[in-house]
Structure formats: structure tokens, C-alpha cells
NUDOKE-123356 format. One record per residue: x, y, z of N, C-alpha, C in turn; residue number from 1. Coordinates in pm, 1 decimal, m for minus. Layout:
<<X; Y; Z>; <X; Y; Z>; <X; Y; Z>; NUM>
...
//
This chain:
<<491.4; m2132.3; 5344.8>; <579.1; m2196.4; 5249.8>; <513.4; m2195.0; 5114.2>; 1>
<<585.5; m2160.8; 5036.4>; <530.0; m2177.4; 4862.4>; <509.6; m2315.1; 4788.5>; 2>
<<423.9; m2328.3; 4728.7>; <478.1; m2486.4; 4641.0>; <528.7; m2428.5; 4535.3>; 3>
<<591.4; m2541.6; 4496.9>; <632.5; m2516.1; 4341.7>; <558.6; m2605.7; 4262.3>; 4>
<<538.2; m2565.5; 4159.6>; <471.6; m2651.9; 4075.2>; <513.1; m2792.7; 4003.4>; 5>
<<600.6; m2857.7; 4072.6>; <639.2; m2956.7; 4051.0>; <649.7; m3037.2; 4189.0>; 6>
<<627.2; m3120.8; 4249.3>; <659.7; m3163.6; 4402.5>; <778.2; m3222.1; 4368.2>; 7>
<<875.6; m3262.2; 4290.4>; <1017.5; m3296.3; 4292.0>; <1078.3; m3170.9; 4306.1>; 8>
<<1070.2; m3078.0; 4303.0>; <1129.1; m2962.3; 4316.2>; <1144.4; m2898.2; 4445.0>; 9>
<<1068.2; m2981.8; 4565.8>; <1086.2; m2949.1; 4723.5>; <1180.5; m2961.5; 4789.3>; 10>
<<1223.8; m2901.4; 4813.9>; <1367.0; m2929.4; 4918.1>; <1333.2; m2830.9; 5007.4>; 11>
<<1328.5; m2974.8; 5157.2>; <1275.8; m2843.7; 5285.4>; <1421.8; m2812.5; 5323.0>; 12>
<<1444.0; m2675.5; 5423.1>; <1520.9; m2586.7; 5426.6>; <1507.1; m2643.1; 5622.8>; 13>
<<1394.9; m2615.1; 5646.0>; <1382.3; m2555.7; 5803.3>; <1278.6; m2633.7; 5835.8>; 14>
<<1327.4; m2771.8; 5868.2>; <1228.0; m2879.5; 5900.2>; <1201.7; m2832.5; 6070.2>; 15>
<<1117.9; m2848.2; 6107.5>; <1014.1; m2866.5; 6282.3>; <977.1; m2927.0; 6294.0>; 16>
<<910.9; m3028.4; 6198.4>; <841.5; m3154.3; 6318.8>; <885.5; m3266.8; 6296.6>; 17>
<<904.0; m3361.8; 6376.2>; <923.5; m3505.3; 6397.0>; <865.7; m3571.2; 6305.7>; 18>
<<947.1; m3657.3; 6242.0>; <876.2; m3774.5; 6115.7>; <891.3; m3912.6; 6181.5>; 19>
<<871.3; m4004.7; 6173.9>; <889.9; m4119.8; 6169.5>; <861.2; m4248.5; 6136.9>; 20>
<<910.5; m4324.3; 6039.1>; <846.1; m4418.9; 5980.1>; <867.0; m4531.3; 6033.8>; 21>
<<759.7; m4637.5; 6068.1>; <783.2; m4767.5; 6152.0>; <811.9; m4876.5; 6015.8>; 22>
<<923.3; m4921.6; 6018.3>; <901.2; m5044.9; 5894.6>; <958.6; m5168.5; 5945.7>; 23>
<<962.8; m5309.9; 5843.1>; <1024.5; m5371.6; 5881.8>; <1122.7; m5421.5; 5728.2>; 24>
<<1211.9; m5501.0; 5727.2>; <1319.7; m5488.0; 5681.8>; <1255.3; m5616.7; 5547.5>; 25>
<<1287.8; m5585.0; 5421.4>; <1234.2; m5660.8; 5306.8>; <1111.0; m5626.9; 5222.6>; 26>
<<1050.3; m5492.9; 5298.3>; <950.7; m5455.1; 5268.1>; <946.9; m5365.0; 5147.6>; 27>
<<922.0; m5363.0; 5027.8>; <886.0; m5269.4; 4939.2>; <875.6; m5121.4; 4965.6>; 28>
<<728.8; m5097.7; 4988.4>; <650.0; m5028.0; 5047.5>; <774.1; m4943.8; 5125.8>; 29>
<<790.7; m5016.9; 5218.9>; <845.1; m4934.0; 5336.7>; <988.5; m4852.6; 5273.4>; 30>
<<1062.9; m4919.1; 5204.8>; <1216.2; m4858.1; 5100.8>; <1111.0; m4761.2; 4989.2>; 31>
<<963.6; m4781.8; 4984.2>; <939.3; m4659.0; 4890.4>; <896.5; m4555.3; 4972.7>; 32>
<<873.6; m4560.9; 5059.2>; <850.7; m4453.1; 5136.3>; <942.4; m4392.3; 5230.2>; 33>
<<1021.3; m4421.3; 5225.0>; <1165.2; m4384.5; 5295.1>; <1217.5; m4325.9; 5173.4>; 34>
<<1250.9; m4383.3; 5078.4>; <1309.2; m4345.1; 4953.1>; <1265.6; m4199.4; 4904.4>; 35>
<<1116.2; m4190.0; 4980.5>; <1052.5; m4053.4; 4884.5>; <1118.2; m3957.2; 4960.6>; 36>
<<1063.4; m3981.1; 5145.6>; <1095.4; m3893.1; 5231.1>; <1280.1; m3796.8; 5173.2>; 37>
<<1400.2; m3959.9; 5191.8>; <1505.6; m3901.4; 5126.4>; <1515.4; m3817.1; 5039.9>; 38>
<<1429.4; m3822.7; 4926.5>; <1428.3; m3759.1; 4811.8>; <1447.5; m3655.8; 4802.1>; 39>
<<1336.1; m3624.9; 4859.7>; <1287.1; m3485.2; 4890.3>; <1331.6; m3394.6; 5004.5>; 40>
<<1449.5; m3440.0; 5057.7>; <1511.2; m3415.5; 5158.5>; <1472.9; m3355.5; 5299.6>; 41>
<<1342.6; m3473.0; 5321.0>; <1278.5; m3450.3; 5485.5>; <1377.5; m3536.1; 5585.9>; 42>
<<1411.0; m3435.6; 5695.7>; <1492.4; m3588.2; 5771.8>; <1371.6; m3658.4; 5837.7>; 43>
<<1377.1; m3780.5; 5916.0>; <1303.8; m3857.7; 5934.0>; <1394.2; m4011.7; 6050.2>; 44>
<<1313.1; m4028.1; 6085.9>; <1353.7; m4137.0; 6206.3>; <1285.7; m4290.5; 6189.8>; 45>
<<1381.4; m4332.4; 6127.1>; <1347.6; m4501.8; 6092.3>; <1301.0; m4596.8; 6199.2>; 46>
<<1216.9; m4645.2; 6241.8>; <1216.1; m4742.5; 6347.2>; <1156.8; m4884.6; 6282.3>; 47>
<<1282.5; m4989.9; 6311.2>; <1262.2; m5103.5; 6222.9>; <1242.0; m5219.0; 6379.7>; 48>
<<1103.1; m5282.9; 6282.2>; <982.5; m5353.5; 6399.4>; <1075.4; m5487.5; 6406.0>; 49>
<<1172.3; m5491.4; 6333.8>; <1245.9; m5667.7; 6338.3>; <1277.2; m5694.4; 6448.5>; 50>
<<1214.8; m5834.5; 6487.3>; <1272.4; m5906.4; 6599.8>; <1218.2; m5868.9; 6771.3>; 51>
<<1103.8; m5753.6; 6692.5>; <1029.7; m5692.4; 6824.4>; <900.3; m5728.4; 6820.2>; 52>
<<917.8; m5853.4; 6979.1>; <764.2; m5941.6; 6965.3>; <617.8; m5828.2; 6954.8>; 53>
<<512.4; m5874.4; 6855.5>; <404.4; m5794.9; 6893.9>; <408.9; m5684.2; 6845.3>; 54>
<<519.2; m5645.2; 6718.9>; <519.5; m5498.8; 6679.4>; <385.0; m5458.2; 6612.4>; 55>
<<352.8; m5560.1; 6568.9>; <264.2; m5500.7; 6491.7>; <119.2; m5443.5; 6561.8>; 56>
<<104.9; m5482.0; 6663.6>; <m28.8; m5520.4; 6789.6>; <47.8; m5351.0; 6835.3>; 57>
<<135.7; m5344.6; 6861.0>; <241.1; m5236.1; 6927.3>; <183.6; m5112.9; 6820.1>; 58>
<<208.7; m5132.8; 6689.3>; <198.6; m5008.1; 6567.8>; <72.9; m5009.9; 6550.4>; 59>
<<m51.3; m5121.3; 6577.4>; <m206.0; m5100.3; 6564.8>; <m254.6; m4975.3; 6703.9>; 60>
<<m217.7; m4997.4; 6818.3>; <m230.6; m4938.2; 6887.5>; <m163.4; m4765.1; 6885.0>; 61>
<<m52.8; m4738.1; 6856.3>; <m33.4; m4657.1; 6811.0>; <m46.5; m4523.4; 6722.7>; 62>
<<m56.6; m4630.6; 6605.8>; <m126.7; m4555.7; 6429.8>; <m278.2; m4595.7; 6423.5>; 63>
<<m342.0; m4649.1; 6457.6>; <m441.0; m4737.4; 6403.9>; <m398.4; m4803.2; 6343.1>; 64>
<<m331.6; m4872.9; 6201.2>; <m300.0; m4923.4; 6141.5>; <m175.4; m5017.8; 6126.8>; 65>
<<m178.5; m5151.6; 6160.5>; <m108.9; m5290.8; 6144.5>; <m9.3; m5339.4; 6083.7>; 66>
<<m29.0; m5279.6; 5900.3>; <60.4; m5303.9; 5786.5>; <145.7; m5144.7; 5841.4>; 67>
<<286.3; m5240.9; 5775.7>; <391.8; m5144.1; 5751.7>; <418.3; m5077.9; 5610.3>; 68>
<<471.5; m4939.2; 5567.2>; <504.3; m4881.8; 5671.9>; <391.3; m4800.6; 5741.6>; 69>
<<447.3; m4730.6; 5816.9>; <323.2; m4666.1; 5842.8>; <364.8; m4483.6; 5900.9>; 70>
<<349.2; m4401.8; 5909.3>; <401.7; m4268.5; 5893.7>; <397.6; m4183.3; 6029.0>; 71>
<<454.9; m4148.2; 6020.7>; <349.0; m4042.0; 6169.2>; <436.7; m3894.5; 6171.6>; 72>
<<368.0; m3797.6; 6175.3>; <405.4; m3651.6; 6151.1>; <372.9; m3593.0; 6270.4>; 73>
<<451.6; m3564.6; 6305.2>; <428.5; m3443.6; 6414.0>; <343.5; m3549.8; 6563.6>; 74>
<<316.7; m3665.5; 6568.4>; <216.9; m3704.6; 6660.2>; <91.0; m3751.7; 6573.9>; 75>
<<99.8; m3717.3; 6432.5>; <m13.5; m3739.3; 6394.0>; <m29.2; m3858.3; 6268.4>; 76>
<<m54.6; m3989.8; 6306.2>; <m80.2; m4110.9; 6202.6>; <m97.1; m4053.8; 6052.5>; 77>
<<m34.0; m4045.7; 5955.1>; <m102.7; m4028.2; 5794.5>; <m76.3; m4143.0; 5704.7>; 78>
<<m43.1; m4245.4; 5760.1>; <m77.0; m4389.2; 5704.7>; <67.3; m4467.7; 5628.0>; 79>
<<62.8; m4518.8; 5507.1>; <153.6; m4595.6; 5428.7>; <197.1; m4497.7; 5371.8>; 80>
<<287.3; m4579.0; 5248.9>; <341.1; m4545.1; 5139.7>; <258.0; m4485.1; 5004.6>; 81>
<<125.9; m4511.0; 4994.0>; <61.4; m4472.4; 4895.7>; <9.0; m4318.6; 4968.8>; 82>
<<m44.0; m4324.2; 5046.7>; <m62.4; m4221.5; 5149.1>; <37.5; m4102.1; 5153.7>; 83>
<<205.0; m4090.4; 5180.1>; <256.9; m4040.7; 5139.8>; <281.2; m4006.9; 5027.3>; 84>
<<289.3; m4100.0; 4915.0>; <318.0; m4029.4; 4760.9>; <203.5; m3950.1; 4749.5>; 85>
<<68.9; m3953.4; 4794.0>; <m50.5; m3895.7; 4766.9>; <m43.3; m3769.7; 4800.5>; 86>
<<27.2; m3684.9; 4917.8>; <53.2; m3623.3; 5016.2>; <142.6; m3548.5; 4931.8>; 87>
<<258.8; m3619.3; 4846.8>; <380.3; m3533.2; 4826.9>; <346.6; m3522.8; 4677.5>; 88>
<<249.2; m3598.9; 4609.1>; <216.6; m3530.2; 4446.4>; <101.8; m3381.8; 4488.0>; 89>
<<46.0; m3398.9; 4608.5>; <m68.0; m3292.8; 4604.2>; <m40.4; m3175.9; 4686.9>; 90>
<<162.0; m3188.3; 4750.2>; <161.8; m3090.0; 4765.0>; <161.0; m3047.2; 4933.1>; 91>
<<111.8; m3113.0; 4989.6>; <84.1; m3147.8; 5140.9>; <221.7; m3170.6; 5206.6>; 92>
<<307.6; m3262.0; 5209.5>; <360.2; m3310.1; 5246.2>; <473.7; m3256.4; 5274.3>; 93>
<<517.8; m3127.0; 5186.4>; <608.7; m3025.2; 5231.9>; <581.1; m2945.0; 5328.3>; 94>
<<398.4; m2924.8; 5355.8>; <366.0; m2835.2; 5457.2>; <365.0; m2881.8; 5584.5>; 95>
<<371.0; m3013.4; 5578.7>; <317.1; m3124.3; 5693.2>; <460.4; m3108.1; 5778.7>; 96>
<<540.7; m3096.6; 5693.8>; <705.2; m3113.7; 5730.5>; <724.2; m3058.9; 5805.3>; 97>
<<726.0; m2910.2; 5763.3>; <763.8; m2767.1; 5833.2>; <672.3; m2727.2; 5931.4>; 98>
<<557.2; m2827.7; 5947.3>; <461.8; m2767.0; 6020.6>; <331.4; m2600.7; 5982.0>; 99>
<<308.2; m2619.8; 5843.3>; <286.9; m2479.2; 5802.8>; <127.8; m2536.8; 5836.5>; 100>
<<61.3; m2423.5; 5873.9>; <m74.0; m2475.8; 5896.3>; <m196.3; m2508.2; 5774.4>; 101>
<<m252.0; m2586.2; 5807.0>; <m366.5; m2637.4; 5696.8>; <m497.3; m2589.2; 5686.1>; 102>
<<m578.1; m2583.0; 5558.2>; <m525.5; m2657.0; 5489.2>; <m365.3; m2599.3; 5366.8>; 103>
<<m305.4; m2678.5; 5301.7>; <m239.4; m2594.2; 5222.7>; <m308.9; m2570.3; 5128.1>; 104>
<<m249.4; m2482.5; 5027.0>; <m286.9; m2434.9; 4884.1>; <m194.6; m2399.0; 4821.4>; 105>
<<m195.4; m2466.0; 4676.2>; <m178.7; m2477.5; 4553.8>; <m253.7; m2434.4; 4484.7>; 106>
<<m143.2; m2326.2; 4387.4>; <m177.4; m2276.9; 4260.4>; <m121.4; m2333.2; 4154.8>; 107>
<<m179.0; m2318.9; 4063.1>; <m116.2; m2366.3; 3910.7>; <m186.5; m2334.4; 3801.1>; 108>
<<m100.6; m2292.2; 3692.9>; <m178.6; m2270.0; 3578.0>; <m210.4; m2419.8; 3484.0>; 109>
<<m354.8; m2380.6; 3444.0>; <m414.0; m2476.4; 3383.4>; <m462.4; m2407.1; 3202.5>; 110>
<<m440.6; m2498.8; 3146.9>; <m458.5; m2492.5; 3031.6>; <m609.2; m2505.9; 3011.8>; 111>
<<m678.8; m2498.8; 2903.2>; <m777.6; m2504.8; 2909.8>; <m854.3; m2524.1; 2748.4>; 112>
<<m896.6; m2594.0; 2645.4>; <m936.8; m2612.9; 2574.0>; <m1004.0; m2433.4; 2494.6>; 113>
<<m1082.6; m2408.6; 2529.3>; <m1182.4; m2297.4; 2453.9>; <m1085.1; m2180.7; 2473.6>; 114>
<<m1029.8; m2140.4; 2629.9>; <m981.0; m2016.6; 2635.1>; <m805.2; m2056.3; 2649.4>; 115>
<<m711.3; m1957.9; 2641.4>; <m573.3; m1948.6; 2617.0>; <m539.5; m2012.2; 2777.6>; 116>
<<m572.8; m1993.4; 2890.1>; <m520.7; m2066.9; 3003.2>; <m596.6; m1988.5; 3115.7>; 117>
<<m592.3; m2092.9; 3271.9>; <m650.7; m1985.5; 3380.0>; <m569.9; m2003.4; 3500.6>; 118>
<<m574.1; m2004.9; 3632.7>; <m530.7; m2019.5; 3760.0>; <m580.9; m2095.3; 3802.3>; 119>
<<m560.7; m2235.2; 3844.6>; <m633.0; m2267.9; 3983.7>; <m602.4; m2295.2; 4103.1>; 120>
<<m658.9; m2289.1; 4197.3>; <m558.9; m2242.6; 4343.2>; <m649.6; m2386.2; 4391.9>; 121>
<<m611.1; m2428.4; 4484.9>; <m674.5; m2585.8; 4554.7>; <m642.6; m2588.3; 4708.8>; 122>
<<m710.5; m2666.6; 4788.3>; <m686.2; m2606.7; 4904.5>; <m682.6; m2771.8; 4928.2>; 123>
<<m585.6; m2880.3; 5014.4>; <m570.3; m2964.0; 5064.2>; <m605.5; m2991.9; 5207.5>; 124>
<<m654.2; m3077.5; 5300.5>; <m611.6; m3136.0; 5424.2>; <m483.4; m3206.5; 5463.3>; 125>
<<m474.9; m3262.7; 5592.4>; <m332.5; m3330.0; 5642.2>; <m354.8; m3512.8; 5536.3>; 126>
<<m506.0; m3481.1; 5507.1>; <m465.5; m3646.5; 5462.6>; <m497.0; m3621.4; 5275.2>; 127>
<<m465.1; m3514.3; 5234.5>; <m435.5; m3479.6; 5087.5>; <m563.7; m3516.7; 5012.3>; 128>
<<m653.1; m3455.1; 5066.0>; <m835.7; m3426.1; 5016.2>; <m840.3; m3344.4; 4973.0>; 129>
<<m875.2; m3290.7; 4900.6>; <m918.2; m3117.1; 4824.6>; <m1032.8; m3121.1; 4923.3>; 130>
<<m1022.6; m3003.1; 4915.0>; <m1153.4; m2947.4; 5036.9>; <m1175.7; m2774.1; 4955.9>; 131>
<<m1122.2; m2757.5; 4868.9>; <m1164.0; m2666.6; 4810.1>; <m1104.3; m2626.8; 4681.0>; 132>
<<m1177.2; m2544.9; 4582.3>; <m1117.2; m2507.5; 4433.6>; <m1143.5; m2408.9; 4421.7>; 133>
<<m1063.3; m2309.7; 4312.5>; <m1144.9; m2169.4; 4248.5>; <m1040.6; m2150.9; 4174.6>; 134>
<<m1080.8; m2053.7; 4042.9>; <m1035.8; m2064.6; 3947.0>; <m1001.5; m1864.8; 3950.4>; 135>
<<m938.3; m1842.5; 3864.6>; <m901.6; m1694.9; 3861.6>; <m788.7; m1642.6; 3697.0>; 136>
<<m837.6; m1486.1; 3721.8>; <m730.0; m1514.7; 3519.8>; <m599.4; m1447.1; 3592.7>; 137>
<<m545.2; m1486.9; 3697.6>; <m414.9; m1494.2; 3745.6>; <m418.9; m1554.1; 3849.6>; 138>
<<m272.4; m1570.5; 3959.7>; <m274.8; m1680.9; 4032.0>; <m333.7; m1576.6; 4176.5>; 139>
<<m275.7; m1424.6; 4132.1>; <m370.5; m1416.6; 4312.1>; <m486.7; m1389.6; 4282.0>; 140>
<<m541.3; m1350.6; 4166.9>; <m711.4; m1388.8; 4200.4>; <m743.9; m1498.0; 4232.5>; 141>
<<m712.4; m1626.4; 4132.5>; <m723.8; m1756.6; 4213.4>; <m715.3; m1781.2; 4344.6>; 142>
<<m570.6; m1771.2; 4406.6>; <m576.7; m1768.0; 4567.4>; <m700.8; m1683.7; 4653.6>; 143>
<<m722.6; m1574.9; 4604.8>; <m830.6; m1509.6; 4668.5>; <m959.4; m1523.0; 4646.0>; 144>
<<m985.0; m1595.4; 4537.4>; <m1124.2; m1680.7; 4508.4>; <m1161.5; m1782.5; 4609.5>; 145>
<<m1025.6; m1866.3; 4651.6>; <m1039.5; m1925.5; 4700.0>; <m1049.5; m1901.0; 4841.3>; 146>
<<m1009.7; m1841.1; 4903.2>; <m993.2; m1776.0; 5074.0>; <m1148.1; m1752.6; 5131.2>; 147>
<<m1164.1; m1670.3; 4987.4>; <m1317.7; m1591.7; 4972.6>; <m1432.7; m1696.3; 5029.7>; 148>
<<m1404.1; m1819.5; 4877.4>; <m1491.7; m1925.1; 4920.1>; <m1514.7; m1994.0; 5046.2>; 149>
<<m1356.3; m2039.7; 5087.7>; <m1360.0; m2141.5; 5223.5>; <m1327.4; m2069.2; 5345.4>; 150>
<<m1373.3; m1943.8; 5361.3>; <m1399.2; m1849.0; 5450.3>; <m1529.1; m1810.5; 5455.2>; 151>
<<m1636.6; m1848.2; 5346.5>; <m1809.9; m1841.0; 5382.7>; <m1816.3; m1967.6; 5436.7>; 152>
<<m1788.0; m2063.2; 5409.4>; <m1754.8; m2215.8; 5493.8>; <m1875.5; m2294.0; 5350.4>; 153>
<<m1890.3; m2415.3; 5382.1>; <m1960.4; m2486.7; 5284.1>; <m1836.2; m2555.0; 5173.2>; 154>
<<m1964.6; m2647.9; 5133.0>; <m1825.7; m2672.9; 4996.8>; <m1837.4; m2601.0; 4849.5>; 155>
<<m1680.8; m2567.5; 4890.9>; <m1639.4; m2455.3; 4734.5>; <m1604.5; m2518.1; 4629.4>; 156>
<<m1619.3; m2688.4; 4689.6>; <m1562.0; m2734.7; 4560.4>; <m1688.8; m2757.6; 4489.3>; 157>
<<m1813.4; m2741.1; 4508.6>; <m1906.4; m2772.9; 4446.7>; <m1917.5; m2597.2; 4347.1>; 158>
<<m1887.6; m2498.3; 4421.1>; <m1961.1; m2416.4; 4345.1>; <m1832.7; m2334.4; 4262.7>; 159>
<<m1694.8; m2411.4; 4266.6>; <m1588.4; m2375.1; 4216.1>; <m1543.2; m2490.8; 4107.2>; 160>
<<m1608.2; m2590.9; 4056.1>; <m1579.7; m2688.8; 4011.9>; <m1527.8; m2648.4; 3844.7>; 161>
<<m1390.8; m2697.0; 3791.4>; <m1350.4; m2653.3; 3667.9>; <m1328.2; m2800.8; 3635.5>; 162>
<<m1423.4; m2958.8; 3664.0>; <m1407.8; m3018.8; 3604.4>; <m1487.7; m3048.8; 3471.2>; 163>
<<m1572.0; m2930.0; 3454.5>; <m1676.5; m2967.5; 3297.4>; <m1642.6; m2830.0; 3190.8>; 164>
//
């Protein structure tokens, strides 16, 4: 799957895996994270904890985690609402959907003070970590800087770093 360089611009097509968000009813949090899923047009399976003794003892055991909401992809816990927006600004969260395998990667052009602009390609986990960077003077050198790197294994974000 491609990103686009905007994550409002996702609209999945050919969803595969199971979403489901556990919430309970009055909750912030939980209408913002439902709200995003909608947004962005993932379907998804609401399960509301009201009036069900012990839900929460029920969703600790489950997710690890107690507070609502709380997420689960495919079988796999990725937490709240901040957790998701984190997921769907970095890009993750469209791949998580469709099931595309990880980590993902993102390209984008970056501007750059001294020179006219460059590529940088970024490589994410399921819980929206960079686990890798590289830079390139287009976007598939970038991508292939990057493959290059996190295919010798080690961290590339140390020896790919375009934060100085």
C-alpha cells in the first residue's frame, strides 16, 4: 500500500483485518478514537463495556490495559486514543488495517535550509516508532537507502540521522 503524504488523505479500499474498539459510553477519548477510525474510513467493531460487571478486569486481561478506549488490530492490543492518532499521523495505521506487513515506510519530501530540498523515506513499527531513516535526492533513492540500511540490521537511525 502507498502512503500519501497527508494521512487525511487515506481511504482504505480493501480492509482484512478485524478492528475493534472496547469503550464505554461518555467517554471523550473513546468518540475520538472512533471518530478517527470513521474518518478515515476503517470499518471497525464497537464493543461498549456499559453495564458489564468487571469490564474493565475483563479488558486488563485481554489488552493489558484497564482505561478505555482501548484498540485491538488484527488480535493485536495497540492501546488508546493517543496511540491511534500516533499510528494514523505516522502513517501506520493504514497498513495495520489492510494488514500490509511491517515495518511500513514513508517517503516525503523535506525541505531543507542550505540545499533546495531532499527525500526522506522512514520506516515505522505496529506501535508507530521509527526504527529507521535515510535520506536520498529522490524518493527511490531514499526508499533504497533505506532497505539498504535496515537490511545490514543495527540502528539506521543513528547513522541516517537528518536531524542536525
Amino acid at each position: 500500500m502507498a502512503f500519501s503524504s497527508s494521512p487525511s488523505d487515506v481511504v482504505l479500499s480493501a480492509q482484512n483485518v478485524p478492528i475493534t474498539v472496547y469503550v464505554l459510553s461518555g467517554c471523550p477519548h473513546c468518540t475520538r478514537a472512533t471518530s478517527l477510525l470513521d474518518r478515515r474510513g476503517i470499518e471497525h467493531e464497537t464493543v461498549s463495556g456499559d453495564g458489564i460487571q468487571g469490564f474493565r478486569r475483563q479488558l486488563q486481561d485481554l489488552t493489558g490495559g484497564a482505561t478505555v478506549p482501548q484498540v485491538v488490530v488484527d488480535g493485536r492490543p495497540i492501546g488508546g486514543a493517543d496511540r491511534l492518532a500516533r499510528l494514523d499521523r505516522r502513517g501506520v495505521l493504514a497498513a495495520l488495517a489492510v494488514g500490509d506487513p511491517l515495518p511500513a515506510i514513508r517517503v516525503r519530501k523535506r525541505r531543507l535550509r542550505r540545499a533546495a530540498s531532499c527525500w526522506v523515506a522512514e520506516a515505522f513499527d505496529a506501535a508507530g516508532r521509527r526504527v529507521g531513516r535515510a535520506a536520498g535526492r529522490d524518493e527511490t533513492s531514499a526508499r533504497h537507502a533505506l532497505t539498504r540500511a535496515m537490511s545490514r540490521g543495527g540502528p539506521s537511525e543513528k547513522r541516517h540521522n537528518l536531524s542536525r
